[in-house]
N, C-alpha and C positions, 0 to 999 in steps of 0.2 A: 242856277236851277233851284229851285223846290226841295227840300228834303224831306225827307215820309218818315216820321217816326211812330215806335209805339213803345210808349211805358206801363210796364206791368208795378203796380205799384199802388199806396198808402195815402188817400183821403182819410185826410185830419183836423179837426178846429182846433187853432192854437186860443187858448186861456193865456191872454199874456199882462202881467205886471208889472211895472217900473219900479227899479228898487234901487235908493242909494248904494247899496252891498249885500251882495250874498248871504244870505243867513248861516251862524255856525249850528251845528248840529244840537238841535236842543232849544235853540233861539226861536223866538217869536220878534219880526221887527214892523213896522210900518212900512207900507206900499205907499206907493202914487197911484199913478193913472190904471187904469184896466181896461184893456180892449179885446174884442173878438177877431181872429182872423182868420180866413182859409188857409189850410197848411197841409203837411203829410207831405215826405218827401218826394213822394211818387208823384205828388198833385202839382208838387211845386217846379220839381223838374219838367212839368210837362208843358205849364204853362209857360215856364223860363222856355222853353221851346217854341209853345206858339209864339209869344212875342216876338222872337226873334225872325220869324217867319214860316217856321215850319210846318208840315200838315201832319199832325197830332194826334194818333189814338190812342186811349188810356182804357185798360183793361183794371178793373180795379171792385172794392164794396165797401158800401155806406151802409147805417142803420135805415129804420125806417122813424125815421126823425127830423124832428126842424134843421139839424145840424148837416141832415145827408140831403137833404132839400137843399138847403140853401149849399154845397159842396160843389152838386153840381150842378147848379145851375151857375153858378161863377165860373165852372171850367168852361160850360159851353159859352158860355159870354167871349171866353177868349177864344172861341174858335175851335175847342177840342172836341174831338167827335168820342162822346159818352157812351154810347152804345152798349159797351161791354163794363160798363161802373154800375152796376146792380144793386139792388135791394137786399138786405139783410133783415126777415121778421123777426129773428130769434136776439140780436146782437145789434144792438147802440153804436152809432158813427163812433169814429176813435177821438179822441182829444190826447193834445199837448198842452201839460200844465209848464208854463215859461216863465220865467223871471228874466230881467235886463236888468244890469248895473245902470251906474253913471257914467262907465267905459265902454259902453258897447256892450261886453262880454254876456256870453247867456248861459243857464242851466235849463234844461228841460228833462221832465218825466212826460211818457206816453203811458196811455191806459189805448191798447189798439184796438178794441172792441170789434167791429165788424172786418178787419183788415185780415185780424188773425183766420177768418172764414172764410178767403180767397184761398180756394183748392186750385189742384190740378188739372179738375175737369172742368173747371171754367176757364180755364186758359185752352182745352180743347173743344168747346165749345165754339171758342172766341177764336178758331186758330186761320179764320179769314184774315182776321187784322196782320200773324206774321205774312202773310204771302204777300201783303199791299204794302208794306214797309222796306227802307233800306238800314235802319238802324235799329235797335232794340237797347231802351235802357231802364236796368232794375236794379229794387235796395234792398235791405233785408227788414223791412218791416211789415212784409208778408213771409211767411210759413217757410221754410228753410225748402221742404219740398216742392212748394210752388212755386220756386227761385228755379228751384232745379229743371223743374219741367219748363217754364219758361226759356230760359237759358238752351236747352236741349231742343226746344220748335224752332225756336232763333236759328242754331247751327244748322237746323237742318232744310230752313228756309236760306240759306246763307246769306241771314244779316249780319250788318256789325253786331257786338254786344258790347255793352259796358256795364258793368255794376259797379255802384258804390257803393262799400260794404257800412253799411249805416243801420240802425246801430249795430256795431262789429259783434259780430261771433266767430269761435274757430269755424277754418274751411279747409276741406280737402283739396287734395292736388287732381282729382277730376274732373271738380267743379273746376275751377283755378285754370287749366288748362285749357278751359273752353271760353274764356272769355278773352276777348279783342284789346277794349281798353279797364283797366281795373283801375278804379279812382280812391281813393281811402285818401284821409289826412294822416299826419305821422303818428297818431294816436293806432287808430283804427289800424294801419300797417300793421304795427305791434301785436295787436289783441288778432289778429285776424291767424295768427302762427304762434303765438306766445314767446313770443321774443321780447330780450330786457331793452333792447337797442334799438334803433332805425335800422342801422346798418345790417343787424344782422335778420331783420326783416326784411329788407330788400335782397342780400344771397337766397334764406329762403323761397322768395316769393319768385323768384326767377326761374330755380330749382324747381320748384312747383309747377314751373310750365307759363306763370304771367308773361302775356310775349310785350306787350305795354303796361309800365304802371307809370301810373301820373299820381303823384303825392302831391297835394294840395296842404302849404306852407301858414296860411294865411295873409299875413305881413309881407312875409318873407317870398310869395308867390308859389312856385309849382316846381316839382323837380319831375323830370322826365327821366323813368327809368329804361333800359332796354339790356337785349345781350351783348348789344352793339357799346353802349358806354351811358354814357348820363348828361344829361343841362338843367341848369335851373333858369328858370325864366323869370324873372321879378314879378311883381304885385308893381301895379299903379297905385303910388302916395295918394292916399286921402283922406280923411279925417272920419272912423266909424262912428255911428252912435248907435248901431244893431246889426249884430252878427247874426243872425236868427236863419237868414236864405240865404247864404254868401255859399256855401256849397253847394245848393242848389241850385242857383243860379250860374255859378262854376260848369255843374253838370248839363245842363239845357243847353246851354251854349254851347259848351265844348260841342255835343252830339249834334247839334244843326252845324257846328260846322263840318265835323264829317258827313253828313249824309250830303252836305253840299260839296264835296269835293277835297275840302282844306285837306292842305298837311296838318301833323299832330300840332307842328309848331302855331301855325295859322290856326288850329284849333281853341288851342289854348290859350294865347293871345285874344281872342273873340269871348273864352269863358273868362280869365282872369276882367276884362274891362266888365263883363256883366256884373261878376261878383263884387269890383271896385263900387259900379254903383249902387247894388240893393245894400250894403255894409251904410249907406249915408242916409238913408230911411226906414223908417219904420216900419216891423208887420213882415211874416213873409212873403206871401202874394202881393202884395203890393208895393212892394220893395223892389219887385222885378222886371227890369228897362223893356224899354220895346226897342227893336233894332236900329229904329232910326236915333235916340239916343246912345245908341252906341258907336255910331258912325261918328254923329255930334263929338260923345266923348272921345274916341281914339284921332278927330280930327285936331282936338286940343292939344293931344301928348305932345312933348319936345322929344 
């Protein structure tokens, strides 16, 4: 079956540079190449979605600029229904300023501009989109309170929810207890409770009411938390040369395949081979498989 999703969420142009290494603090070094890409985590899980087959609406705001032009007209390319991705006069589409190593590895700063201007009455505005949905996923690069109102149509349309808390801030235990699947890498786990540990971010976040969390390892793959006990499930070996949408593409997948049915396991497995692939290409958006590549890929696994 078809899955119905809707991501409330963060249209962004990634500014991205290639760099033998990180700059230290203070340093000026020489770049490579520079490219322009579609990005915003919101944009990118959505489209990690359409690819994968799903029917996709994205509630979201761009400036009124070349940059929120051309934003969404790339979403609708893939199929996403923009509808509720509006115009901002006052506030400039958001950019990410990116750097890549020689290893893959990335820094990013965001300047969010229009994203930060996504309220809670446009998500009630917009609140056709939960009733047409089985799934609902959101990050935190819109408004903490716009998280919240989202989050709270979700429940009460009784969609899934998932958030990835990106970039991490603290959250309360009644946010926390209204979401389905909670996705953080072991970073964001941390920051999201202020804990020095994993470990003692996962008693936390349990505590808190998380009835799923899926921690996203990188390398290392996915640990699946619950009250029930824990798995980790491997990463597919492959060789990065950009991390840039590898959670995002983790996120997309996963959610198509709950809205199609899958168990968490089967979920995860469908996001991990997404994330295997966009990690071997360049760019966010364009880093992120169509499902018939993933078939391809998971046809090779041993």
């Amino acid at each position: 079956m078809q899955g119905k999703l809707l991501v409330v969420g963060s249209l962004n142009m990634d500014l991205v540079v290639n760099v033998a290494r990180h700059p230290q603090i203070g340093e000026t070094i020489l770049g490579g190449k520079f490219t322009t890409f579609p990005g915003g985590k919101g944009a990118n899980q959505a489209v990690a979605a359409a690819r994968m087959g799903a029917a996709v609406t994205m509630i979201g705001r761009v400036g009124q600029d070349g940059f929120g032009d051309e934003l969404r007209a790339r979403a609708a390319e893939d199929g996403i229904n923009i509808q509720y991705v509006t115009v901002d006069k006052n506030e400039a589409t958001g950019i990410a300023l990116i750097t890549v190593d020689a290893l893959g590895q990335n820094t990013i700063v965001v300047a969010s501009g229009a994203n930060l201007a996504l309220t809670p009455q446009d998500l009630i505005t917009a609140k056709a989109a939960f009733a047409n949905a089985d799934v609902m996923i959101t990050q935190l690069e819109s408004p903490l309170e716009t998280v919240s109102e989202a989050v709270s149509l979700a429940a009460q349309h009784k969609l899934k929810i998932v958030l990835n808390p990106a970039p991490a801030q603290r959250l309360d235990a009644k946010l926390l207890s209204m979401i389905d699947y909670f996705i953080p890498n072991e970073r964001e786990a941390m920051q999201v409770v202020g804990a020095e540990t994993l470990e003692s971010a996962i008693d936390q976040l349990l505590a808190m009411g998380v009835k799923n969390l899926i921690i996203t390892l990188g390398e290392k793959g996915v640990l699946v938390v619950t009250a029930d006990g824990r798995r980790q499930i491997p990463a597919y070996p492959v060789i990065a040369i950009d991390t840039v949408a590898a959670g995002d593409a983790f996120v997309g997948a996963f959610a198509t395949g709950l809205a199609e049915g899958m168990s968490v396991e089967q979920s995860v497995q469908l996001g991990n081979a997404a994330a295997a692939i966009s990690v071997t290409r360049y760019g966010a958006q364009p880093s992120l498989p169509m499902r018939k590549e993933i078939k391809e890929f998971l046809g090779g696994q041993k």
